[in-house]
Backbone bond lengths (Angstrom), bond angles and torsions (degrees), N, CA, C in turn:
res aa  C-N    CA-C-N  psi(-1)  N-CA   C-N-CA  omega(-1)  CA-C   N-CA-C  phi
1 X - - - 1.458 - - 1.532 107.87 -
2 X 1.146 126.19 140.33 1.393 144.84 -141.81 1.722 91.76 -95.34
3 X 1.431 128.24 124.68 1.892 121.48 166.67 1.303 106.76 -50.58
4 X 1.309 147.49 154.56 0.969 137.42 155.52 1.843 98.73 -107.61
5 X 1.520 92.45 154.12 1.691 98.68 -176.73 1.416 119.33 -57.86
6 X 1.461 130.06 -33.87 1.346 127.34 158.67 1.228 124.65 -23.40
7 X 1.845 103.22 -57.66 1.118 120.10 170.41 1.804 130.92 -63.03
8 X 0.904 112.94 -28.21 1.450 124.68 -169.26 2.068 94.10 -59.53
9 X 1.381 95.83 117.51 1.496 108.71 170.75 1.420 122.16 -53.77
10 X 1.542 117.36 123.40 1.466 112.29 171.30 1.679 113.55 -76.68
11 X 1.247 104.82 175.41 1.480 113.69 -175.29 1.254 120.81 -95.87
12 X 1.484 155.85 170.96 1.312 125.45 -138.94 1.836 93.44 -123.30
13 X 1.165 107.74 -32.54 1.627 103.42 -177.51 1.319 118.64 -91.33
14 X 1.400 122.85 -8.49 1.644 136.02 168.84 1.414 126.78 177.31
15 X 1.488 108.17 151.34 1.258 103.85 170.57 1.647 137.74 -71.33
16 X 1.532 93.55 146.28 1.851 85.28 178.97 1.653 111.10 -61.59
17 X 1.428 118.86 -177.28 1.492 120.03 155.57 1.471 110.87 -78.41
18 X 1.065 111.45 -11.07 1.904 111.21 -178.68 1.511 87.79 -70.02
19 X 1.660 109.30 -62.01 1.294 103.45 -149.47 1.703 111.57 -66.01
20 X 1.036 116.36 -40.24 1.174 122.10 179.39 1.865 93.46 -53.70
21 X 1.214 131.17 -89.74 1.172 128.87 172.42 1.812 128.14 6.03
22 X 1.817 100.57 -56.64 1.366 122.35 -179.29 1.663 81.90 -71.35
23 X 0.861 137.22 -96.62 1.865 144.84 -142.30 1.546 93.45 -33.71
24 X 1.343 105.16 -74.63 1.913 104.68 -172.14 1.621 101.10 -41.56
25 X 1.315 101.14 -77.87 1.592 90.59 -176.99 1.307 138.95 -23.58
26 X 1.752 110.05 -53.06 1.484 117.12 166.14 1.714 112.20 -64.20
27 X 1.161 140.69 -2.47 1.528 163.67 -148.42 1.638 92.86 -125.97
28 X 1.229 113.68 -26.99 1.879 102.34 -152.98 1.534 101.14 40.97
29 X 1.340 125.93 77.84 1.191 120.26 171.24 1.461 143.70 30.90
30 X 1.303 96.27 23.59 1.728 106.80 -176.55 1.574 102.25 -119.99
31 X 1.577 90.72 174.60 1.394 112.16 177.50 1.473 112.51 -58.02
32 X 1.716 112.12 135.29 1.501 90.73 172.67 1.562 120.15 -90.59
33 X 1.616 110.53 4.11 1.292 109.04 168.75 1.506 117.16 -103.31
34 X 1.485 117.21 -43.98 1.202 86.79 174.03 1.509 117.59 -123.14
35 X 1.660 123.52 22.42 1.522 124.08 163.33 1.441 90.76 94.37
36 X 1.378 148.86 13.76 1.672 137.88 171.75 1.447 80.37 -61.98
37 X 1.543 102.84 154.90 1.556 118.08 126.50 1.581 135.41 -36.19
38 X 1.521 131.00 125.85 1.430 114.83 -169.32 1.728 95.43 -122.56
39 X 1.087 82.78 157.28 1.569 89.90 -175.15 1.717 113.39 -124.81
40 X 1.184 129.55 -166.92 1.708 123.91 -161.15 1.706 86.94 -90.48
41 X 1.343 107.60 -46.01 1.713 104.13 -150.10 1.693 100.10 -63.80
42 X 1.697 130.24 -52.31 1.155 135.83 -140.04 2.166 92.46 -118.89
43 X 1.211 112.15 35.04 1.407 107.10 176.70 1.559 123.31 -97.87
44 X 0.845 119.89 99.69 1.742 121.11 171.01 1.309 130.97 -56.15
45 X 1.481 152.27 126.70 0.913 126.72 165.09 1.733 109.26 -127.17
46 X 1.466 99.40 115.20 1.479 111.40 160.61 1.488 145.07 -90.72
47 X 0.802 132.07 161.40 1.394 132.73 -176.01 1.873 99.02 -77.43
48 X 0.939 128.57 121.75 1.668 122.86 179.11 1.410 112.37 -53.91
49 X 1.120 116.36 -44.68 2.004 140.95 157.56 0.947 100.45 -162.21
50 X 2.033 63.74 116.06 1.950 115.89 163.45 1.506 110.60 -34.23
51 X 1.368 106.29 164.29 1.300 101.36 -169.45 1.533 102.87 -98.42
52 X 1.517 107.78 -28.45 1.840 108.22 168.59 1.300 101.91 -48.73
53 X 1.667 138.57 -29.67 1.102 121.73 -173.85 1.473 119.86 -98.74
54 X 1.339 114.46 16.91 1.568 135.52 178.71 1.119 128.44 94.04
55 X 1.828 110.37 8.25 1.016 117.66 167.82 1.782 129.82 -65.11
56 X 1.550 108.57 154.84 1.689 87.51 179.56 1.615 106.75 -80.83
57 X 1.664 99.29 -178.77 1.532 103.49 168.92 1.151 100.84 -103.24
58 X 1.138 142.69 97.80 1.916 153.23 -173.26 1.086 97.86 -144.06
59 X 1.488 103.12 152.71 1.496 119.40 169.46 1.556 113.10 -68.49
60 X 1.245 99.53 -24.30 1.794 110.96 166.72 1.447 125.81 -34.04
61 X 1.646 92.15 -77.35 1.235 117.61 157.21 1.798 136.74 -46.94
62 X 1.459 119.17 -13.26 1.264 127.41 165.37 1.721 103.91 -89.24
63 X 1.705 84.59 166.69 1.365 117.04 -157.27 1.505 91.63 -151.74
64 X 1.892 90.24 143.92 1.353 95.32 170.64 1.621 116.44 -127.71
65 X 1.563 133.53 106.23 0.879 123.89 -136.95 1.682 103.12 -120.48
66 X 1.724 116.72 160.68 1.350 113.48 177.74 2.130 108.02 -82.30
67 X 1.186 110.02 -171.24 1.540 89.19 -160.02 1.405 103.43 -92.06
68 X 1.742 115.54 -4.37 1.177 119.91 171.96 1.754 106.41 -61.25
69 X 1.086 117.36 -71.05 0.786 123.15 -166.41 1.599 115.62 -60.73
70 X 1.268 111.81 -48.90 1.237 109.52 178.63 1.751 116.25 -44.11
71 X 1.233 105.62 -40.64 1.354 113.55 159.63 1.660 129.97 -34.09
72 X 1.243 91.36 -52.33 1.928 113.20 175.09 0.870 109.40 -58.32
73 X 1.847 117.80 -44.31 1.629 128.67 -155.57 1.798 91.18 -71.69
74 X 1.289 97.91 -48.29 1.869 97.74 -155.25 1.282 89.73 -87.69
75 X 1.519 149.75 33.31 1.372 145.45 162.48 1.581 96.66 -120.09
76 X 1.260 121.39 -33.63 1.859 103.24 158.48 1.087 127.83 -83.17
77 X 1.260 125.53 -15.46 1.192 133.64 144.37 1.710 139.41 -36.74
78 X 1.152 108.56 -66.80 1.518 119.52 127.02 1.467 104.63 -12.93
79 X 1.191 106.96 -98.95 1.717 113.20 -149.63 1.397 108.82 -59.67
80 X 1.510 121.16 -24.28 1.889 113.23 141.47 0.866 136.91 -30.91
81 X 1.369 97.42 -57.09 1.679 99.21 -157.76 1.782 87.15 -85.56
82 X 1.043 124.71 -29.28 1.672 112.79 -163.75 2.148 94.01 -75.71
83 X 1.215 104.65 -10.87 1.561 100.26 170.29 1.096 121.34 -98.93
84 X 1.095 123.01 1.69 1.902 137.69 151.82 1.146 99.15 -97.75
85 X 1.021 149.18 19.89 1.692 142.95 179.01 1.552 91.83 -107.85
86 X 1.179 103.05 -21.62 2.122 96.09 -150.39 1.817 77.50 -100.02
């Protein structure tokens, strides 16, 4: 059975230019939370779910987010993991 690119594992200390490339593209260059325009200087990229929280590490699974949001993402994030902590 054939990988599909979703699937293809990212690398742990940074992204390639493919990968970055694939995310915007599949994004049309927007926010994946709230649809702004993203640009090179102010772009985030998160994991959609972390992998501490059982998420995979796939290009699937990433997100490319504006800094508002990215903000939101890694403040529920937080409050996950601190509710698997308890």
């Amino acid at each position: 059975m054939p990988v599909q690119f979703d699937d293809v594992p990212i690398g742990d200390a940074y992204l390639t230019h493919e990968a970055v490339r694939a995310v915007l593209g599949r994004q049309d260059n927007r926010c994946a939370g709230c649809g702004a325009p993203l640009d090179a200087v102010s772009t985030y990229f998160d994991l959609r779910r972390p992998v501490i929280c059982g998420g995979p590490h796939t290009l699937g699974n990433l997100m490319a987010l504006c800094p508002s949001c990215h903000q939101n993402h890694m403040h529920r994030i937080r409050e996950i993991f601190a509710d698997h902590r308890r």
